[in-house]
Each structure stands twice: as structure tokens, then as C-alpha cells.
C-alpha positions as CSV (number, residue, x, y, z in Angstrom):
1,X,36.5,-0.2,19.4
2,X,33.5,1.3,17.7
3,X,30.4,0.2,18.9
4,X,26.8,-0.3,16.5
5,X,25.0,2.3,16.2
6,X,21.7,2.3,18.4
7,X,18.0,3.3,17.2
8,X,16.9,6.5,18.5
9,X,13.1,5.6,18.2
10,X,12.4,2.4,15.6
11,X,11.0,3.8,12.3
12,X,7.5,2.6,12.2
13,X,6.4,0.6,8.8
14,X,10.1,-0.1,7.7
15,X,10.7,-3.3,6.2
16,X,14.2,-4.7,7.5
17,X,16.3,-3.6,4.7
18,X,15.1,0.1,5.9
19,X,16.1,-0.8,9.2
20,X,19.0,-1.7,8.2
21,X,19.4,1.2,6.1
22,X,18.4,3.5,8.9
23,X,21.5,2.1,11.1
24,X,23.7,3.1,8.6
25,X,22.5,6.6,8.6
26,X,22.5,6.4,12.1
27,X,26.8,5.5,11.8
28,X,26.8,8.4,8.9
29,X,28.5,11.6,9.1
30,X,26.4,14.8,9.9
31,X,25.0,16.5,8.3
32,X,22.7,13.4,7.5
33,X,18.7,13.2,7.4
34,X,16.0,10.0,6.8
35,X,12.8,10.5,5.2
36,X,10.3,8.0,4.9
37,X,6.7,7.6,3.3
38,X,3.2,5.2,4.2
39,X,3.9,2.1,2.5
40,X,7.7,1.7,3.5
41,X,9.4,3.3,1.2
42,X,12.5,5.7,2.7
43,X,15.4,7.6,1.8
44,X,18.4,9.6,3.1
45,X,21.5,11.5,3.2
46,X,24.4,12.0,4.9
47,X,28.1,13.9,5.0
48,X,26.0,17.1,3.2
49,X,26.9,20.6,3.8
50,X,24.0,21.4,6.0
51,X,21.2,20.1,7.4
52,X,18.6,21.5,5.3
53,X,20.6,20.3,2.2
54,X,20.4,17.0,3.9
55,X,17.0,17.4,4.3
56,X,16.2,18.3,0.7
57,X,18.2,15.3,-0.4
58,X,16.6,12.6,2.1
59,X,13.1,13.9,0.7
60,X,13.8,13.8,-2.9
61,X,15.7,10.2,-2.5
62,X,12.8,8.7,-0.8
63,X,10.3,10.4,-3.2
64,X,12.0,8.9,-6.0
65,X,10.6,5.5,-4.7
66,X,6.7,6.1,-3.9
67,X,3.8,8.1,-5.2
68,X,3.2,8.6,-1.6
69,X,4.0,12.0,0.8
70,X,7.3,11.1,2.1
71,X,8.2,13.3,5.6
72,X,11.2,13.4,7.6
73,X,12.3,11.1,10.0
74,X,15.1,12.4,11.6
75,X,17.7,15.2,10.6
76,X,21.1,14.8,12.1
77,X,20.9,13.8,15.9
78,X,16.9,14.9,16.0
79,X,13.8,13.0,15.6
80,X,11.0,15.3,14.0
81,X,8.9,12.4,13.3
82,X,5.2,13.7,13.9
83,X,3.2,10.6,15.0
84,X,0.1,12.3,15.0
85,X,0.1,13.7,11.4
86,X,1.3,10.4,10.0
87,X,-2.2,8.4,9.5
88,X,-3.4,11.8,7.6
89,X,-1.0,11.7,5.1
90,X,-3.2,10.1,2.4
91,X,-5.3,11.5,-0.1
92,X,-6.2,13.6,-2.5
93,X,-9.7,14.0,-1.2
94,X,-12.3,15.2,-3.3
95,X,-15.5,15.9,-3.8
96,X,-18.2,13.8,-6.0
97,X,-17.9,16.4,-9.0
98,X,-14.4,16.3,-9.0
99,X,-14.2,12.5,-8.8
100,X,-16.3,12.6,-11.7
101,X,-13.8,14.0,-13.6
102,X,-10.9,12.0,-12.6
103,X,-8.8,9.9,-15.2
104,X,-8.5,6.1,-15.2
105,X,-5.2,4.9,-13.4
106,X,-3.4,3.5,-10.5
107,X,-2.1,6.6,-9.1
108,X,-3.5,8.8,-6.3
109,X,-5.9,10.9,-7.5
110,X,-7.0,8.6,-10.4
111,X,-10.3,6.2,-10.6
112,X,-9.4,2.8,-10.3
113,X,-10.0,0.2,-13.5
114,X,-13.6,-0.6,-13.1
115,X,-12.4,-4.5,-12.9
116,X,-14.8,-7.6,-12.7
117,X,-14.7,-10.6,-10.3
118,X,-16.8,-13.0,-8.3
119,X,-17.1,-12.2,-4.9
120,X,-16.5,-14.5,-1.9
121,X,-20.0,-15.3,-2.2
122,X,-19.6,-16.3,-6.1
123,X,-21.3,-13.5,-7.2
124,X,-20.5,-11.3,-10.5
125,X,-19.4,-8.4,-9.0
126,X,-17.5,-5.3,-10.3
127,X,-15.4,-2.6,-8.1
128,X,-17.8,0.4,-8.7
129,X,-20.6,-2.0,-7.3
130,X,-18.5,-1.1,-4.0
131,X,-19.3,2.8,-4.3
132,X,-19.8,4.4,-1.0
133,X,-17.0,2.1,0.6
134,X,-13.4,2.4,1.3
135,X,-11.8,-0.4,-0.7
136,X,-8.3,-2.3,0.5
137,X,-7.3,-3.9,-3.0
138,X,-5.1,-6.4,-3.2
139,X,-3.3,-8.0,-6.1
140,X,-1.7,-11.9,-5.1
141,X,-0.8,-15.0,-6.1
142,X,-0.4,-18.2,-3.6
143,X,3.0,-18.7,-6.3
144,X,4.5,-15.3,-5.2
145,X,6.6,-15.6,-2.0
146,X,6.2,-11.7,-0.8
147,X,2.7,-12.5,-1.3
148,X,2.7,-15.3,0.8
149,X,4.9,-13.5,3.3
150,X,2.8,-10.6,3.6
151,X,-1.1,-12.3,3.6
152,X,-1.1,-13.1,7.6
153,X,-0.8,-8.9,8.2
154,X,-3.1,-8.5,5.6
155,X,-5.3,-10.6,7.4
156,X,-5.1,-9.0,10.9
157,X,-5.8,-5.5,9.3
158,X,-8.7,-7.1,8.1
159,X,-10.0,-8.1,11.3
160,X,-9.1,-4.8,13.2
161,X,-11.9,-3.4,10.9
162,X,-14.3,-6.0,11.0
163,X,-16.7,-2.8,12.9
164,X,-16.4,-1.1,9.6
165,X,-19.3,-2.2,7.4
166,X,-18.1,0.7,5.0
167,X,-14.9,-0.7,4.2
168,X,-14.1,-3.5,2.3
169,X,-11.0,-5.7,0.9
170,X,-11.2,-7.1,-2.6
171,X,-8.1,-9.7,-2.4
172,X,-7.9,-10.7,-6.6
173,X,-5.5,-13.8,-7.2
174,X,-3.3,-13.5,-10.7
175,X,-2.1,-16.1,-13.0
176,X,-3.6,-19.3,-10.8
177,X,-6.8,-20.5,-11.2
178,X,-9.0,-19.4,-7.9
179,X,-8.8,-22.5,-6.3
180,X,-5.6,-22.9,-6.4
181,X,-5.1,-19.6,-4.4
182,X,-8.0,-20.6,-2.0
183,X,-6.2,-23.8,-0.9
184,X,-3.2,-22.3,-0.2
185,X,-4.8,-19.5,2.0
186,X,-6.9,-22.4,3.8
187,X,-3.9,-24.5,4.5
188,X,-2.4,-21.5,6.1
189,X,-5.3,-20.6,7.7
190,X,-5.8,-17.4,6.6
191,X,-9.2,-16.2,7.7
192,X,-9.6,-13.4,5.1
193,X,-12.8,-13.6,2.1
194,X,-11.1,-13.9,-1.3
195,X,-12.1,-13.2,-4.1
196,X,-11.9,-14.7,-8.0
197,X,-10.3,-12.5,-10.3
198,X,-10.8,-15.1,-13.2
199,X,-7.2,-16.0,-14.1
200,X,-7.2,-19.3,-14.9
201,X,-3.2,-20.4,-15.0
202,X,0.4,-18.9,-15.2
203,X,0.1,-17.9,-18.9
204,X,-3.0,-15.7,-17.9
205,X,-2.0,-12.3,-17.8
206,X,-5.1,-10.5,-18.1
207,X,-7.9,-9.4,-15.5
208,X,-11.6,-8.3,-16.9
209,X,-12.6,-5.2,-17.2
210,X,-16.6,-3.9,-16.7
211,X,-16.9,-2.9,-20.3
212,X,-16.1,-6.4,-21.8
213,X,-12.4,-5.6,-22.5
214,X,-9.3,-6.6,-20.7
215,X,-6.2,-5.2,-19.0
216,X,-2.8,-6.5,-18.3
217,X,-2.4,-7.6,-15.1
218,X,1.0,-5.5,-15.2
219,X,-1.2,-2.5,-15.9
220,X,-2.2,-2.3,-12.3
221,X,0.5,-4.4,-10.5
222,X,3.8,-3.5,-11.5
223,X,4.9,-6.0,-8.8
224,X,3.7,-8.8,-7.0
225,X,2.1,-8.1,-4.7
226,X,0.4,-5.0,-5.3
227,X,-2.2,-3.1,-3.0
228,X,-4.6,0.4,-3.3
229,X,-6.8,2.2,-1.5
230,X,-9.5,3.4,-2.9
231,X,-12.2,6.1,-1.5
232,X,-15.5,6.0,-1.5
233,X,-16.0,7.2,-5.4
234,X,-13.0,4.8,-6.7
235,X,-10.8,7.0,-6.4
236,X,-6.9,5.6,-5.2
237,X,-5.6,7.5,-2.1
238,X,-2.7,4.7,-1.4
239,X,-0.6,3.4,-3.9
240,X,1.5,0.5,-3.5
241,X,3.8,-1.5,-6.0
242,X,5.7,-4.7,-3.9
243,X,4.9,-5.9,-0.1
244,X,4.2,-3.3,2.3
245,X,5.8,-3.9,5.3
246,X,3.3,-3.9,8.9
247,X,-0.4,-3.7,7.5
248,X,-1.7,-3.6,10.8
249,X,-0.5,0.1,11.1
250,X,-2.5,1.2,8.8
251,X,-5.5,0.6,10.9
252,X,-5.5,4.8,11.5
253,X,-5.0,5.5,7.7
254,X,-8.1,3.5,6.6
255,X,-9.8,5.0,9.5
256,X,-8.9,8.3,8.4
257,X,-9.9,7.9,4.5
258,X,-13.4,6.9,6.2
259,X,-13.6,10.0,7.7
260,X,-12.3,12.5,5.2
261,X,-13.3,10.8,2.2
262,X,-15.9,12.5,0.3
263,X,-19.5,10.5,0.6
């Protein structure tokens, strides 16, 4: 009788389907390697020729799936995991005359759309009014399920910083009118500041932009949910299209982008 495969050391930030997937490799035949990036995305390989073949392949197949660094796991019967360079794997980091120059766009490296809401406070604001702060935004609806799933980590990520008056989330509902959204967070009693994007119903697809025009909301979320990290110039350092699984891990990255990001 063949018995299940057992973890060697639980992947962190995994969602269960890349748990799941990680058993299998576990069962696979060497040479096999898992790779896996911030955000939870993950790849591997098994039954190659070698294990740096397997390696290569693991890398590229998780890479295929995230804008993010992915790194390996575990190569054959070896964890190489390094836990301590995992919260530094963010970035680029730049300095204020490069970030000056960067494009508009949702990728690391790019300047966020300069987008236009009302605060929790119900005050006009824009996102480069948050210059000089580390920004956690979030893209949502109260009608999305993963969205739903995913707001209660959200939320305790949000309190783990609460000592960090230079960083701040920007939670922006889509196609629901803000009050909508707000009901449903306060029925769940979700202690997290929300804020209005604007959208008014399901057939509104657009979010505002600070020059007067508009962008889809597909533009910046691909999929629903969708989050970002931006630096203290705008710029995004985290990139994330769909749920991400464990928000609370990612304490030490926003910790991190507070320290390395350029001020």
C-alpha cells in the first residue's frame, strides 16, 4: 500500500490548490523541483533528466504565472527555501529621478494610474495625494466571492500596521455603488476604512482618473480582486491579479518596501 505523501516544511502563502499541487510533486518522480513567488503563484517539475533541468523548468513554469520573482522551493528531496530573503523579494527600488521617469502601468516598476476617490473621511482625494507613503491598493466588490473570502486577512494586515503612519490601504469598490460595499463590510464586521471609488452599479466599468478622463476598471484589475503595492513615489513593487492567499505574511514585505523604498 502506498501511503500520501507528507509535507516536508508547509509552503508559506500557498493557496490550497498549491498545496495540493505541492503533494503531488511531493509523490512525483525525481528529478522534480517547486518554485514559488510572493503573492501565491507556484510552479514545478518532475521526472526531468536532472535536477538543474528541473530547476529551470519549475522556475520558468511558475514565472509564467506572476510578474513577481519566483525562487525555488525545494529541488528533489531538499528544501532550499531561504526564509530570510523572502520578504526582500519586492521591488524595483528607485530613486526620485528615476521614478520620475517611469511609465504609466500596473506592472512593477511602473507609476500607478493617478485614480480619484473619496476617502473614508468623504474627502476628494487622488493616489498621488498619498506621495511619501507605501500604498496597499485594493480593487473589490462585496458581489465578488474571492473578494469576500479574502477581506477578513486583508483586514488583519491592516491592523498589524496600524504603527505605521507611512503606510496606507486605499480599498476601491467596482461596479456597486459605495454603500452597497460598505454594508456588506459592516455586516461582516470588517474593521478596515474603505474607500469610494465612484462606481455607481454593475454596468459601471469605469474608475476616474486625476486628469478628468477615465479608465476601464479591467485596465488595472484583470481579476477580481486585484491588489498593488505601491512605494512611496507611486511606483508598483507588488503586483497581484486574483486573491492572494495569507495577507498577514506580508507584514515583512510592506515593512521592507518602508525601508528600501526611495523617500
Amino acid at each position: 500500500m502506498i501511503s500520501s505523501p507528507v509535507l516536508a516544511a508547509e509552503p508559506v502563502g500557498l493557496s490550497a490548490q498549491g498545496l495540493q499541487d505541492y503533494r503531488q510533486f511531493l509523490a512525483a518522480t525525481p528529478h522534480r523541483a517547486f518554485a514559488m513567488a510572493p503573492g501565491g503563484a507556484w510552479g514545478w517539475s518532475a521526472e526531468a533528466e536532472s535536477a538543474e533541468a528541473a530547476f529551470d523548468k519549475a522556475l520558468s513554469a511558475c514565472q509564467g504565472g506572476t510578474p513577481q520573482k519566483c525562487v525555488p522551493y525545494q529541488v528533489d528531496s531538499h528544501v532550499v527555501f531561504d526564509a530570510k530573503a523572502w520578504p526582500l523579494l519586492w521591488g524595483p527600488y528607485v530613486s526620485a529621478a528615476a521614478a520620475g521617469k517611469a511609465a504609466t502601468g500596473t506592472l512593477p516598476g511602473q507609476r500607478m494610474f493617478n485614480l480619484t476617490y473619496h476617502d473614508a473621511q468623504g474627502h476628494a482625494a487622488r493616489l498621488s495625494d498619498l506621495k511619501g507613503k507605501v500604498v496597499v491598493l485594493h480593487i473589490w466588490g462585496s458581489w465578488c466571492p474571492p473578494c469576500r473570502l479574502e477581506m477578513p486577512d486583508l483586514a488583519r494586515l491592516a491592523k498589524s500596521l496600524d504603527d505605521r503612519k507611512d503606510v496606507a490601504f486605499v480599498l476601491l469598490q467596482t461596479r456597486e455603488p459605495f454603500d452597497k460595499a460598505q454594508r456588506w463590510a459592516e455586516s461582516q464586521k470588517i474593521s478596515l476604512a474603505l474607500s469610494d471609488s465612484g462606481t455607481r452599479g454593475s454596468g459601471d466599468t469605469h474608475l476616474s482618473l486625476a486628469d478628468g478622463s477615465m479608465v476601464s476598471d479591467r485596465d488595472i484589475a484583470h481579476n477580481f480582486p486585484s491588489s498593488y503595492v505601491l512605494d512611496k513615489h507611486g511606483l508598483v513593487v507588488f503586483a497581484q491579479s486574483g486573491p492572494v492567499p495569507d495577507w498577514p505574511q506580508y507584514e515583512a514585505f510592506i515593512r521592507d518596501v518602508v525601508k528600501r523604498a526611495a523617500k
